[in-house]
TORKE-931783 format. One record per residue (C-alpha): residue number from 0; residue in one letter; x, y, z. Coordinates in nm, 2 decimals, decimal comma. Example, Ala and Ser with C-alpha at 12.3 -4.5 7.8 and 13.67 -1.06 7.14 Angstrom:
BEGIN
+-----+------+--------+--------+--------+
:  nr : rest :     c1 :     c2 :     c3 :
+-----+------+--------+--------+--------+
:   0 :    A :   1,23 :  -0,45 :   0,78 :
:   1 :    S :   1,37 :  -0,11 :   0,71 :
+-----+------+--------+--------+--------+
***
This chain:
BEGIN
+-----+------+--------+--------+--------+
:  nr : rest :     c1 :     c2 :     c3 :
+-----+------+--------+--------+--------+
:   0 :    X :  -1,77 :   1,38 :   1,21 :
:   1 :    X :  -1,56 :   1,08 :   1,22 :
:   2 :    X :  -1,84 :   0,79 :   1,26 :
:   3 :    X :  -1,79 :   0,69 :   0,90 :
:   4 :    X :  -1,46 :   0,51 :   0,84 :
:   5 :    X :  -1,23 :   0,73 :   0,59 :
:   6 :    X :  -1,20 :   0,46 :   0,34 :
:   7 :    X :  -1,58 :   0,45 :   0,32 :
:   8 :    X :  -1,62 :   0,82 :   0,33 :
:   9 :    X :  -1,34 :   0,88 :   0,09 :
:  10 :    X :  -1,38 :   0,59 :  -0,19 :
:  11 :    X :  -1,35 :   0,72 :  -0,57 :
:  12 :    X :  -1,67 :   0,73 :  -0,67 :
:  13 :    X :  -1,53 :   0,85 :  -1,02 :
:  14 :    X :  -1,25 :   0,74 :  -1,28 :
:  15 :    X :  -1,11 :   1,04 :  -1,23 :
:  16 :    X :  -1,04 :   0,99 :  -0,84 :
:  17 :    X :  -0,89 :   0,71 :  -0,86 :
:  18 :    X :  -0,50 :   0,75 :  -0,74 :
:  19 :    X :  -0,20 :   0,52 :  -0,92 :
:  20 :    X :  -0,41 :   0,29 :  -1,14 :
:  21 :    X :  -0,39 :   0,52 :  -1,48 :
:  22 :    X :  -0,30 :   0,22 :  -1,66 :
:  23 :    X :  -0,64 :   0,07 :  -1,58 :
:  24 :    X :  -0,86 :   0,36 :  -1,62 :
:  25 :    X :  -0,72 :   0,42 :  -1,93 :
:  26 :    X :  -0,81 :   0,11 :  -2,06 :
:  27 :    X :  -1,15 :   0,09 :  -1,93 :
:  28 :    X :  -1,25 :   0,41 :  -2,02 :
:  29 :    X :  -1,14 :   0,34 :  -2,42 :
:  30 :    X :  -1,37 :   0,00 :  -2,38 :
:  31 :    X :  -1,65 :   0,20 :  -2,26 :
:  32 :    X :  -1,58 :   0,50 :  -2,50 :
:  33 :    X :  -1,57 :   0,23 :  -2,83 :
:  34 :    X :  -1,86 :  -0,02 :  -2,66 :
:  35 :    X :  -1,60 :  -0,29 :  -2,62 :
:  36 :    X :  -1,69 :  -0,41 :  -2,34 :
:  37 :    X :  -1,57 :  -0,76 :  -2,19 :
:  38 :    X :  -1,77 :  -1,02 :  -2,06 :
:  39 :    X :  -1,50 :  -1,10 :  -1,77 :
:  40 :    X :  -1,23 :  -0,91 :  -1,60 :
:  41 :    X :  -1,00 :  -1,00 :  -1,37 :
:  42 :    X :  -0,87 :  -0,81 :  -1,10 :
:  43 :    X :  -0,56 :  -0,88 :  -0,91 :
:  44 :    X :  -0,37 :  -0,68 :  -0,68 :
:  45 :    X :  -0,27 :  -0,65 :  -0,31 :
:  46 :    X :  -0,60 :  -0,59 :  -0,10 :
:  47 :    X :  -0,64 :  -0,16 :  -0,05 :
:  48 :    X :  -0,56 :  -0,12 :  -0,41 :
:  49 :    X :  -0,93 :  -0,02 :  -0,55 :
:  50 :    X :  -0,98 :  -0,33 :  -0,70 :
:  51 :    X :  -1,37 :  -0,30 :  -0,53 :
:  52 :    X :  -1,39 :   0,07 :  -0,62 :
:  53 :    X :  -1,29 :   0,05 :  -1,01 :
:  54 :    X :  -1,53 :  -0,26 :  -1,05 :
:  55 :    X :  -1,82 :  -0,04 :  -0,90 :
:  56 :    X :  -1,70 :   0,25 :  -1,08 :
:  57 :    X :  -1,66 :   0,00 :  -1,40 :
:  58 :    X :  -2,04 :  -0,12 :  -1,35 :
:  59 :    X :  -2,18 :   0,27 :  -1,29 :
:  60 :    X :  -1,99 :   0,36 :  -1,60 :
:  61 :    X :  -2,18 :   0,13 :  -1,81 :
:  62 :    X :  -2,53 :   0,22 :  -1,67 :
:  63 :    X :  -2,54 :  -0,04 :  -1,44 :
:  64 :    X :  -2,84 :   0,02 :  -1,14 :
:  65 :    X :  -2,83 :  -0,10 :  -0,82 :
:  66 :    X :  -3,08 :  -0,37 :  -0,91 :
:  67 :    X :  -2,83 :  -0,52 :  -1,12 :
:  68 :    X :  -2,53 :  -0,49 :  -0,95 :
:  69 :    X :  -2,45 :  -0,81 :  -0,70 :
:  70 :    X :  -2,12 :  -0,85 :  -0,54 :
:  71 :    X :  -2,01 :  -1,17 :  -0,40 :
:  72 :    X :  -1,78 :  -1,26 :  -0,12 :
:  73 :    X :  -1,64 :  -1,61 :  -0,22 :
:  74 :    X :  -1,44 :  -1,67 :   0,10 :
:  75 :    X :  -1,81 :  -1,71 :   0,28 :
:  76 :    X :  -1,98 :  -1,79 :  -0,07 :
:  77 :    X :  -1,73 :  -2,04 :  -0,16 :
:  78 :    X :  -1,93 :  -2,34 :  -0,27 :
:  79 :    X :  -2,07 :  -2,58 :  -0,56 :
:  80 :    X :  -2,43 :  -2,54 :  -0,47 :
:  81 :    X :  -2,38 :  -2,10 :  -0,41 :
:  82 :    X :  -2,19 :  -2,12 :  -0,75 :
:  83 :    X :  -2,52 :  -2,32 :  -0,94 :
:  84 :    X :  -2,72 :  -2,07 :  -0,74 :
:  85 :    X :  -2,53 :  -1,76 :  -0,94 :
:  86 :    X :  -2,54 :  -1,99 :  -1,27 :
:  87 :    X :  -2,94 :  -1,98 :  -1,27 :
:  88 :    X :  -2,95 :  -1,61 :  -1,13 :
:  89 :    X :  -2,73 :  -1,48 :  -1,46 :
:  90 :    X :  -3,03 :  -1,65 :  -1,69 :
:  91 :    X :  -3,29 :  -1,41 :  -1,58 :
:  92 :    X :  -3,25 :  -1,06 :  -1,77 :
:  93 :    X :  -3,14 :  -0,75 :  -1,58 :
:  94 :    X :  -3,39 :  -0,50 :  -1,42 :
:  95 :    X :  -3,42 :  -0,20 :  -1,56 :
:  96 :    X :  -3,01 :  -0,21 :  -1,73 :
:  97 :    X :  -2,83 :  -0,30 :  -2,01 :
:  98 :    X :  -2,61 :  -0,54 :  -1,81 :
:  99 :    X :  -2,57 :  -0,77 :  -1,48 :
: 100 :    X :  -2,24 :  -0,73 :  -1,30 :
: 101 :    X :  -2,10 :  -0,98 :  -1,08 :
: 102 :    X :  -1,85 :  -0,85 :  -0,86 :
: 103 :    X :  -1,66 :  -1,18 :  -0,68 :
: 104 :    X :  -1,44 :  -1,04 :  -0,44 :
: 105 :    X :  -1,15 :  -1,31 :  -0,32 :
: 106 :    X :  -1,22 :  -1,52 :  -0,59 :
: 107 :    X :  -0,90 :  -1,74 :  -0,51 :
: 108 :    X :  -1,14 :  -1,90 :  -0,22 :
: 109 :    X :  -1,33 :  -2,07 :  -0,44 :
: 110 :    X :  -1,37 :  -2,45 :  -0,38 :
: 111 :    X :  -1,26 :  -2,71 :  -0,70 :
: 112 :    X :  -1,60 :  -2,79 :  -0,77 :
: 113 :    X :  -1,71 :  -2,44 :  -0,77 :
: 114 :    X :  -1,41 :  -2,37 :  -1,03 :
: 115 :    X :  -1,57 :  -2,62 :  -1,26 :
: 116 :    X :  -1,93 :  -2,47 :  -1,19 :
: 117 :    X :  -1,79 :  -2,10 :  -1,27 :
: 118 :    X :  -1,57 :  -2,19 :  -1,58 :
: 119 :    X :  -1,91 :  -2,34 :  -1,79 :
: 120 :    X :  -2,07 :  -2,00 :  -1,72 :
: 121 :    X :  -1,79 :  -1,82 :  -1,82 :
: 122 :    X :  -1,77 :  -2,03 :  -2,12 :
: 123 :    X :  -2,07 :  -1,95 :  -2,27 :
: 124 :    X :  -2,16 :  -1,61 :  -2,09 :
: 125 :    X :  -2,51 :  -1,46 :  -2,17 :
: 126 :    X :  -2,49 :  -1,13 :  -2,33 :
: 127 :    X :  -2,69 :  -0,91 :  -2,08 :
: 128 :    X :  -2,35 :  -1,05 :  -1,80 :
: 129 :    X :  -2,04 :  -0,91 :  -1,68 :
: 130 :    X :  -1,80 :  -1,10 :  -1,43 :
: 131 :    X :  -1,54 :  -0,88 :  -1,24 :
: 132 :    X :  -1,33 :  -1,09 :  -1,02 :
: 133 :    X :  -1,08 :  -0,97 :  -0,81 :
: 134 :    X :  -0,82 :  -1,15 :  -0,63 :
: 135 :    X :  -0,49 :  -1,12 :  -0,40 :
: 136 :    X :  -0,36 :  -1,42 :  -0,55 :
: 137 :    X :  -0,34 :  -1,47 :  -0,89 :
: 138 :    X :  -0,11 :  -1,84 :  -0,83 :
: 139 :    X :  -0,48 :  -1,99 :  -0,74 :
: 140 :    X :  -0,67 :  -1,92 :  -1,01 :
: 141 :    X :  -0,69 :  -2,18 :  -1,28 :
: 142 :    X :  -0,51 :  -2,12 :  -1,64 :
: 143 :    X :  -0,89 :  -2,20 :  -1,75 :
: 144 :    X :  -1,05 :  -1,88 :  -1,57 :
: 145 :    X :  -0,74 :  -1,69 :  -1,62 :
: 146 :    X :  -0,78 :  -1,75 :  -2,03 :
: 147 :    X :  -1,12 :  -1,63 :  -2,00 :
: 148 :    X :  -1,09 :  -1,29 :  -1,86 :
: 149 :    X :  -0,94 :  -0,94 :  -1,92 :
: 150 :    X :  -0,67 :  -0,94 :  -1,67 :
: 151 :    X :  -0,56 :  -0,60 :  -1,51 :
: 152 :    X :  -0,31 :  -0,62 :  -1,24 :
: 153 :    X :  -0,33 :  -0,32 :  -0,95 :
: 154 :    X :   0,00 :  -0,19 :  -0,84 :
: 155 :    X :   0,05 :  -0,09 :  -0,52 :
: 156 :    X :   0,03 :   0,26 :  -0,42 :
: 157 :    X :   0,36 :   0,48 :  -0,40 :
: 158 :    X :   0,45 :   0,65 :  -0,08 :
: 159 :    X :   0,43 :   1,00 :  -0,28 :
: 160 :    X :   0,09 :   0,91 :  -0,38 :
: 161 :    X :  -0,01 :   0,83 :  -0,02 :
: 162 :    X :   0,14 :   1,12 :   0,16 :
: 163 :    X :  -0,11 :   1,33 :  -0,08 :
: 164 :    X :  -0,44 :   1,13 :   0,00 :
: 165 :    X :  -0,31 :   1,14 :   0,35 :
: 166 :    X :  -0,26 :   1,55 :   0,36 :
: 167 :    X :  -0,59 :   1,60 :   0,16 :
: 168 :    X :  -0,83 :   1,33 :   0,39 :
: 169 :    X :  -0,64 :   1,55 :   0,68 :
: 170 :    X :  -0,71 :   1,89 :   0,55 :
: 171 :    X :  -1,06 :   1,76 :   0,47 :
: 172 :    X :  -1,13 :   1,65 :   0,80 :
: 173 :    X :  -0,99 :   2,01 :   1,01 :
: 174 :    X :  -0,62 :   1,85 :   1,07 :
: 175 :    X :  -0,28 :   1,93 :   0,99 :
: 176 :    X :  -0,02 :   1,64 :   0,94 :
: 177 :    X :   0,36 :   1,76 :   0,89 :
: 178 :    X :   0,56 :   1,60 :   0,60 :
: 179 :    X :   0,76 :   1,37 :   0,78 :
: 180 :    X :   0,40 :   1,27 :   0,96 :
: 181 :    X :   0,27 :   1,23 :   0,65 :
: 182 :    X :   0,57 :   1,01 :   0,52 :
: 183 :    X :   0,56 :   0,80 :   0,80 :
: 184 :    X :   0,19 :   0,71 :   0,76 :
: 185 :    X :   0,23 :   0,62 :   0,40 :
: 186 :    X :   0,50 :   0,41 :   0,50 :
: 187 :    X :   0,29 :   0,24 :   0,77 :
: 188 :    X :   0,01 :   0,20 :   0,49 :
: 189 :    X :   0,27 :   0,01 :   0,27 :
: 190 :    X :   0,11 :   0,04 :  -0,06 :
: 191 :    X :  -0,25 :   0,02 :   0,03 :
: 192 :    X :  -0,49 :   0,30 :   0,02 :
: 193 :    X :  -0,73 :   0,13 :   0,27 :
: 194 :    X :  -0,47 :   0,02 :   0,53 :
: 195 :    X :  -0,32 :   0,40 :   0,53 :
: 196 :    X :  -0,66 :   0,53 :   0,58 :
: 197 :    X :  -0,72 :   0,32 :   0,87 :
: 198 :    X :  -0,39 :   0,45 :   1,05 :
: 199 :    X :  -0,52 :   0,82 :   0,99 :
: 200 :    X :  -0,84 :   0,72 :   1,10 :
: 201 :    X :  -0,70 :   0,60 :   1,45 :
: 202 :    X :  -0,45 :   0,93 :   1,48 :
: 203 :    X :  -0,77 :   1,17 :   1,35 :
: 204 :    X :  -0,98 :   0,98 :   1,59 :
: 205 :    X :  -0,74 :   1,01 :   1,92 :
: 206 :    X :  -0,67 :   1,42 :   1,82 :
: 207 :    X :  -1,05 :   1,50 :   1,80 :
: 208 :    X :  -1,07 :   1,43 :   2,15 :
: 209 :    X :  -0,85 :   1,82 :   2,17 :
: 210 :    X :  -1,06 :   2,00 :   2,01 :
: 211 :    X :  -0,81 :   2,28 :   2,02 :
: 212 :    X :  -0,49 :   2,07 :   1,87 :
: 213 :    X :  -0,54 :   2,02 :   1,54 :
: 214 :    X :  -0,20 :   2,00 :   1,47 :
: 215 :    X :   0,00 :   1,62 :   1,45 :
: 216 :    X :   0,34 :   1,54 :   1,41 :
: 217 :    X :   0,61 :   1,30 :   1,33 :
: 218 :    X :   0,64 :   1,23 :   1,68 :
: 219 :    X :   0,26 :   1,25 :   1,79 :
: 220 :    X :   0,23 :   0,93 :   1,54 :
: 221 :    X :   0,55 :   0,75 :   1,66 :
: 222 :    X :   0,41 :   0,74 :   1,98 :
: 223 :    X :   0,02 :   0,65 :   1,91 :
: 224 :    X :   0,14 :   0,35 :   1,70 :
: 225 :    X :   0,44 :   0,24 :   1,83 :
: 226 :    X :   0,67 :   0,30 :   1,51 :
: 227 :    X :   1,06 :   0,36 :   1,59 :
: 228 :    X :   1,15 :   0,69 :   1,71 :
: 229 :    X :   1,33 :   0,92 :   1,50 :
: 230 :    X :   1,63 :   0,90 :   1,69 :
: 231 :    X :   1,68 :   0,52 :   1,68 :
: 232 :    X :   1,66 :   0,58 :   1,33 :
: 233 :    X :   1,93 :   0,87 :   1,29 :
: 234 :    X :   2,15 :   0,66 :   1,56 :
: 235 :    X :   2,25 :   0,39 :   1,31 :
: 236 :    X :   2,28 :   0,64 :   1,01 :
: 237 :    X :   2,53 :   0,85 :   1,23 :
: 238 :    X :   2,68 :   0,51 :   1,37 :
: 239 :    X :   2,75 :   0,42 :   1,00 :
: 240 :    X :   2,89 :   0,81 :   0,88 :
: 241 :    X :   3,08 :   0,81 :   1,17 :
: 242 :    X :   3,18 :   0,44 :   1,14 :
: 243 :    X :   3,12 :   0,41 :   1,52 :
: 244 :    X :   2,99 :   0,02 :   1,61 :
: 245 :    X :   2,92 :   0,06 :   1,93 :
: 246 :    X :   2,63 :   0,36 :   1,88 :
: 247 :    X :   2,52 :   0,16 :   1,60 :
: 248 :    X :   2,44 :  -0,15 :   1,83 :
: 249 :    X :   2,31 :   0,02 :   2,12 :
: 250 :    X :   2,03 :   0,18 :   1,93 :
: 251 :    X :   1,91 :  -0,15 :   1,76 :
: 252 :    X :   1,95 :  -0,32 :   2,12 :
: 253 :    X :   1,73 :  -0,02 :   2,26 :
: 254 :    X :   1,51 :  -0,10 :   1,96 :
: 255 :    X :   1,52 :  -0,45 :   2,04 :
: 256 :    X :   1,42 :  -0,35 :   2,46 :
: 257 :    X :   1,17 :  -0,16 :   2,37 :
: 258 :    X :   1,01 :  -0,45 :   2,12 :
: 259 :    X :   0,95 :  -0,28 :   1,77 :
: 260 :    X :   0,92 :  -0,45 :   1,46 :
: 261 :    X :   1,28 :  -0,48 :   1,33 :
: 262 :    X :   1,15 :  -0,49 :   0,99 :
: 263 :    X :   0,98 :  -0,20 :   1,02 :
: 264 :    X :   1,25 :   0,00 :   1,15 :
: 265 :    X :   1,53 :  -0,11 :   0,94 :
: 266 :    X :   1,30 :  -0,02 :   0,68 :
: 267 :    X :   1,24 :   0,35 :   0,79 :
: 268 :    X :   1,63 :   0,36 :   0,82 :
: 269 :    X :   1,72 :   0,21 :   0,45 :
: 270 :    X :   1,44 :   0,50 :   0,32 :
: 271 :    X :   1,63 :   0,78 :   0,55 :
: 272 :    X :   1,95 :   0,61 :   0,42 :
: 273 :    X :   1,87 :   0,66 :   0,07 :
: 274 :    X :   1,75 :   1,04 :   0,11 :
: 275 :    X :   2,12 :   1,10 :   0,25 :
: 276 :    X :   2,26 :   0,96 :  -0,08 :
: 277 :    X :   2,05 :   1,15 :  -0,30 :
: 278 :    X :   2,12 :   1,49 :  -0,09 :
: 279 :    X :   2,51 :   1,38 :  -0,11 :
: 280 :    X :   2,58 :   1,29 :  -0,48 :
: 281 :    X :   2,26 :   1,49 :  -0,61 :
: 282 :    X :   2,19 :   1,80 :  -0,45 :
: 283 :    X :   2,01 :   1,95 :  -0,69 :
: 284 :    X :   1,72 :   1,75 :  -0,61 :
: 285 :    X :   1,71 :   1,89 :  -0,24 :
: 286 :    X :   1,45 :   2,11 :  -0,32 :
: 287 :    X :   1,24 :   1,82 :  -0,46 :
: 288 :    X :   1,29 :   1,66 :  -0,14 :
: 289 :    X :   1,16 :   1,92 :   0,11 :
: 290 :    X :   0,78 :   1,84 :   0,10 :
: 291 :    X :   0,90 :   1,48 :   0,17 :
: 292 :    X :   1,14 :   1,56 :   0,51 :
: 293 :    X :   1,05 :   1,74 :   0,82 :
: 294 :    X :   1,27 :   2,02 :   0,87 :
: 295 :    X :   1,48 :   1,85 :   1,11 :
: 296 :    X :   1,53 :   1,56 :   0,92 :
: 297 :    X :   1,71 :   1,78 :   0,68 :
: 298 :    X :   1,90 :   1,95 :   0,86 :
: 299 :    X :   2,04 :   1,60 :   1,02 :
: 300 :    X :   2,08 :   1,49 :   0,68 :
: 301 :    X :   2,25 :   1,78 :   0,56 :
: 302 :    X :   2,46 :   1,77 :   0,88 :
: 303 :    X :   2,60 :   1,42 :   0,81 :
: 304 :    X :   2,70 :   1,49 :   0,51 :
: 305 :    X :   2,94 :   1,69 :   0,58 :
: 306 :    X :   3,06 :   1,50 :   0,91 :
: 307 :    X :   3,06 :   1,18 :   0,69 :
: 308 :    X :   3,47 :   1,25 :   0,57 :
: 309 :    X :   3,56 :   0,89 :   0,45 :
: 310 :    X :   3,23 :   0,85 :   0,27 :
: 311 :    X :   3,03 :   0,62 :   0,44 :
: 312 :    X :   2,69 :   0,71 :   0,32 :
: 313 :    X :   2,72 :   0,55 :  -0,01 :
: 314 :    X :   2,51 :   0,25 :  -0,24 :
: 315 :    X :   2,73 :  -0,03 :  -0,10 :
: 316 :    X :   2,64 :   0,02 :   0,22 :
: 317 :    X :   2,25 :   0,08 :   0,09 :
: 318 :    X :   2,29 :  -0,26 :  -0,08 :
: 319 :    X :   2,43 :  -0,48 :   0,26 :
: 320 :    X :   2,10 :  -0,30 :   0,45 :
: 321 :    X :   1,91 :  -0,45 :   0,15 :
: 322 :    X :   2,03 :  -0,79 :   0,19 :
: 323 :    X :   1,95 :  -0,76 :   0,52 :
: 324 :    X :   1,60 :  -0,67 :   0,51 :
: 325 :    X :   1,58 :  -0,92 :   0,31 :
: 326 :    X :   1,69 :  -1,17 :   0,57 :
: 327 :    X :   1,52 :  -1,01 :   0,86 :
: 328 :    X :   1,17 :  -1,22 :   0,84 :
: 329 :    X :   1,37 :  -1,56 :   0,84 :
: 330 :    X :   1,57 :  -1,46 :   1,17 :
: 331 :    X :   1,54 :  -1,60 :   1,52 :
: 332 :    X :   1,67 :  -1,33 :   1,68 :
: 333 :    X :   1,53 :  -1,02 :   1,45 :
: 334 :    X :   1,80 :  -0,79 :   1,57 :
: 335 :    X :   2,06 :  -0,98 :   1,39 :
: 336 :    X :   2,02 :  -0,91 :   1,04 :
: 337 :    X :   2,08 :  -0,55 :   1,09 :
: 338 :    X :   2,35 :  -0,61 :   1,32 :
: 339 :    X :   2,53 :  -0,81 :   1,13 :
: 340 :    X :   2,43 :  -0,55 :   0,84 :
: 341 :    X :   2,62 :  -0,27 :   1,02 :
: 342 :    X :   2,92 :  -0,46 :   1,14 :
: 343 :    X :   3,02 :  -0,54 :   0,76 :
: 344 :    X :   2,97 :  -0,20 :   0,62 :
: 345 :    X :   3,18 :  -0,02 :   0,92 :
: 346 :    X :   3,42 :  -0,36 :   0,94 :
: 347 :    X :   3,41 :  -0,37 :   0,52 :
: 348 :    X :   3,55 :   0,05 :   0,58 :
: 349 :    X :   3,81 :  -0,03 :   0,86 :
: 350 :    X :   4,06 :  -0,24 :   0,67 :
+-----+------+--------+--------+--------+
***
């Protein structure tokens, strides 16, 4: 059941399955609608954004075959002579379609000379051609290219929007995946739709060897990919309602012993953070926030609220954990960041 990786098995297909790009569908649909159809596009986004699916999606739309669809690596395709080698395959006339449609996936890779080669063809494009090229790094492609396509930029994918996919693929696939499960894989995923299917895919994978458990939690995926544990997490959110220092440092040192990526887990703990400030000076929204925490989380949350007297659990103290996630990737001892972080908020309180 699982041979076929999820983001294979579950790639849109359609315009209408594809998740958090609305402001590109939109568009493409309207040129395809009005036959206004551009003769290059271009692409750009972080990679597990769809930028692959939309552009075959884009291609079917338009009655593009498989005859006439060729898509192009350019980080192994990255030279003068493959580039002369597409110029003379765009001059012969599609199959059996209205169109040819060159997909040219990392298109950044292309050499200088291979620039020059591309930007005459895109000059004076034949009619029966389409170019979609899609690339993580817009900084290194040339003005010239840039000037000559339809640029549509790919946002990343928000954590609501991957805890869905996650929950459906799940459901789809005989699993159940609690919220705060689910909220931990989308934050693992960070934005990308393939990247989040690939930690479900090692979870789903691991749990079909029970055939009876079908069940996975927060802490089931904690453990299979080495992610903080809760209780690291609520440790320096308790350290900083209770202003208590030293419970504060001993859960980022045990965090520290048991090697976990700081940035990772001061980022889990700025996301809990915030949920306890919403819940605190907005709790009308708790009911909105239910499907995103585990039961136990909210009861914790809810707890410290009312232990937190002096008001610790506020945005100034969100903002110095900002700064210092900030910092985290330039520190030599990655710890340090967030234990500076917590001795200003609690020290900032004291005085």
């Amino acid at each position: 059941m699982h041979d076929l990786a999820l983001y294979r098995k579950y790639r849109p297909t359609k315009f209408k399955e594809v998740l958090g790009q609305d402001h590109i569908v939109e568009v493409l649909e309207s040129s395809i609608e009005t036959n206004k159809v551009s003769h290059a596009y271009l692409f750009v986004g972080t990679r597990g954004t769809g930028k692959t699916s939309v552009a075959r999606i884009f291609a079917e739309s338009i009655g593009v075959s498989v005859n006439d669809l060729y898509e192009i690596d350019a980080a192994s395709n990255r030279g003068i002579e493959d580039i002369k080698e597409l110029r003379s395959g765009v001059r012969v006339m599609p199959f059996d379609s209205k169109y040819k449609v060159y997909i040219i996936d990392e298109v950044h890779m292309l050499s200088k000379d291979a620039w020059g080669a591309l930007l005459k063809t895109l000059e004076e494009p034949p009619e029966h051609v389409i170019f979609i090229l899609a690339t993580t790094e817009l900084h290194k492609i040339p003005d010239t290219i840039i000037s000559r396509c339809q640029v549509f930029t790919f946002k990343k994918a928000s954590d609501v929007i991957l805890r869905k996919m996650i929950l459906s693929v799940a459901k789809k696939e005989g699993f159940e995946i609690d919220a705060g499960g689910a909220e931990l894989l989308a934050i693992l995923g960070d934005g990308s739709f393939r990247d989040t299917q690939g930690e479900l895919q090692r979870i789903i994978n691991f749990f079909s060897k029970d055939a009876k458990n079908k069940k996975i939690t927060r802490e089931d995926i904690e453990k299979l990919t080495g992610t903080p544990k809760t209780i690291l997490i609520n440790d320096v959110i308790s350290a900083i309602a209770h202003k208590d220092l030293e419970q504060g440092i001993k859960a980022i040192q045990k965090a520290s012993e048991l090697s976990l990526d700081m940035r990772l887990y001061l980022k889990l703990i700025i996301i809990k953070f915030r949920m306890a400030i919403i819940l605190r000076y907005a709790p009308k929204l708790e009911d909105e926030m239910v499907g995103d925490l585990s039961k136990e989380d909210l009861d914790f949350l809810r707890t410290l609220i009312k232990e937190d007297k002096e008001g610790m659990l506020r945005s100034g103290a969100l903002d110095i954990l900002l700064e210092a996630y900030q910092n985290i990737n330039n520190a030599f001892i990655p710890e340090l960041p967030l234990e500076l972080a917590l001795i200003k908020i609690i020290s900032r309180d004291s005085k």
